[in-house]
N, C-alpha and C positions, 0 to 999 in steps of 0.2 A: 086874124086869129080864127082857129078850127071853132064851127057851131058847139062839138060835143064838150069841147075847152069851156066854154059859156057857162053848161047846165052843170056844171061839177058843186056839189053842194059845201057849203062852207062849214066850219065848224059850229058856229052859231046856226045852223039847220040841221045839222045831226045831232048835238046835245041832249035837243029834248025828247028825239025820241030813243035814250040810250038809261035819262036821268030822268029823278023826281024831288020835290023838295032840296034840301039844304045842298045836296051833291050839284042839283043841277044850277041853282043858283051860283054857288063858288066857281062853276064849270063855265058858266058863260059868263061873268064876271072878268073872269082870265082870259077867255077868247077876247071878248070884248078889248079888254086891256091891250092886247098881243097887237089888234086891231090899228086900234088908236097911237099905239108907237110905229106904226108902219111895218109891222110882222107879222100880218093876218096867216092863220092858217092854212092851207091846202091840203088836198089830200093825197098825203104822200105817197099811197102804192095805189092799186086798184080797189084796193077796200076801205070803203066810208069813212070805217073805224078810226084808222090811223091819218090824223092828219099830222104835215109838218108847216112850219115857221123856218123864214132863211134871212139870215142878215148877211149882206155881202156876199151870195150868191152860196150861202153853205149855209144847213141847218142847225141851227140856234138849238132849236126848242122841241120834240115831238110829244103830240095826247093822243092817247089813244081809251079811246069811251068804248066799255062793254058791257054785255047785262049776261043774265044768266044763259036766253036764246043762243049767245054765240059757243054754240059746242067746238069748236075747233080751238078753241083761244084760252089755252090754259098756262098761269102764271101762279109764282107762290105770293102768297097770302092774297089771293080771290076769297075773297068772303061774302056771303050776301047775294044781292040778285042784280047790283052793277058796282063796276069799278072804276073805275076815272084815273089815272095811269099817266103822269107828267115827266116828260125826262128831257131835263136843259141839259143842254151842249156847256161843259166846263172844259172844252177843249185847249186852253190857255190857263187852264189852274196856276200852275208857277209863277206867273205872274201878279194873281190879286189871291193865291193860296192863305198868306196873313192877313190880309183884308177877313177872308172869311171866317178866321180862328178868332181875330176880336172883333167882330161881329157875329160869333157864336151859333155860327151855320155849318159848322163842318161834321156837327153829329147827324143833321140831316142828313147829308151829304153819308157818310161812313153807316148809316144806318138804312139808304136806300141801296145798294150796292146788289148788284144782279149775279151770281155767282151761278156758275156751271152746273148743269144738271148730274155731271157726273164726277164730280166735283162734293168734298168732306161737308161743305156747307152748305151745301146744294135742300132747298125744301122742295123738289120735286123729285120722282124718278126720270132716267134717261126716259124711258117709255113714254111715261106720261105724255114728256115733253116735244118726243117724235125726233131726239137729237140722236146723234151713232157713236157708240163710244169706239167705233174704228176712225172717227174725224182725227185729224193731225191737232186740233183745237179740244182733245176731250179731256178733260178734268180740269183747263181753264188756264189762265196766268196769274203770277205774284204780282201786286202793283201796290205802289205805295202813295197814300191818300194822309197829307198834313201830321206826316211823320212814323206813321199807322204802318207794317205792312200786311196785308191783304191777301191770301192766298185764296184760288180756286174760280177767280173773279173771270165770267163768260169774255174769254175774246174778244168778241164786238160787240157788246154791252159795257162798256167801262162809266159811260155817263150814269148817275143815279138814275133808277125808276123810284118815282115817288106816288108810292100806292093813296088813292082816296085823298087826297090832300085835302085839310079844313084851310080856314079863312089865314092862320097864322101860316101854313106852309108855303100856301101860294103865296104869302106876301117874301117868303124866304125865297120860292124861285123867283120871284121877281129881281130882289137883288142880286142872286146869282147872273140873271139873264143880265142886265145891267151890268154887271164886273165883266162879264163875256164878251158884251157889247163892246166896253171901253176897249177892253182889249186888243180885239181887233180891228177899232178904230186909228188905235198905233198900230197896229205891225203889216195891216193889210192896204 
């Protein structure tokens, strides 16, 4: 293994300097957890910020921890001076989709939904956002989520972003990650 591979910080090393109180508590509660089932995070691009979780060699799980310093990193509903930013992989939805309807997670789910900046439901402008409304992808796609359908929804965001998560959400992506897991425990 590469030296630089080594010093790559985990997500339980970045947390605390992004979080404080009850955020950062929940925040590495979840790491930790991610940890302990054998999906620790890493850091999925060149930036701290973002790390990912892979189960069977494909991402699960991505967090991404911000505070007010990171001026390039704007999202709707930033509020405050950090954000803590969870998005499980529900790439197998069709399959445990009723699982999550009587277990009464699919409002999370329908209520973290990342829609296009150029796009009717959009809470950012294209500007803001640095997107091109000349992209082949600009004003987003229709998708249908537990009967719902969904227009304007970003292309390659289709997983929820689940903004700040208290103690009750995480416990909600945790079953989602779970129903994902099964999942592709069968098909993979």
């Amino acid at each position: 293994m590469h030296k630089h591979r080594l010093n790559k910080p985990s997500a339980e090393d970045v947390i605390p300097d992004y979080f404080v109180g009850d955020m950062m508590e929940d925040a590495m509660r979840f790491a930790v957890y991610m940890r302990e089932i054998n999906m620790p995070f890493q850091i999925h691009t060149t930036a701290r910020q973002t790390q990912s979780a892979k189960y069977k060699g494909k991402t699960i799980c991505l967090l991404y921890v911000y505070s007010a310093a990171d001026k390039n990193f704007v999202l709707p509903s930033m509020t405050g001076s950090q954000t803590l930013i969870i998005v499980p992989y529900i790439e197998h939805l069709n399959i445990y989709e009723n699982t999550i309807i009587k277990d009464g997670l699919h409002k999370l789910v329908l209520d973290s939904m990342y829609y296009c900046v150029w796009g009717e439901n959009s809470e950012l402008s294209g500007k803001e956002r640095g997107c091109n409304p000349q992209k082949g992808c600009a004003g987003g796609k229709a998708i249908t989520r537990f009967g719902k359908s969904l227009a304007d929804v970003c292309m390659s965001r289709t997983n929820p972003f689940i903004r700040n998560p208290g103690e009750k959400e995480i416990e909600a992506i945790k079953r989602l990650l779970e129903l994902e897991k099964q999942a592709r425990d069968n098909l993979l």
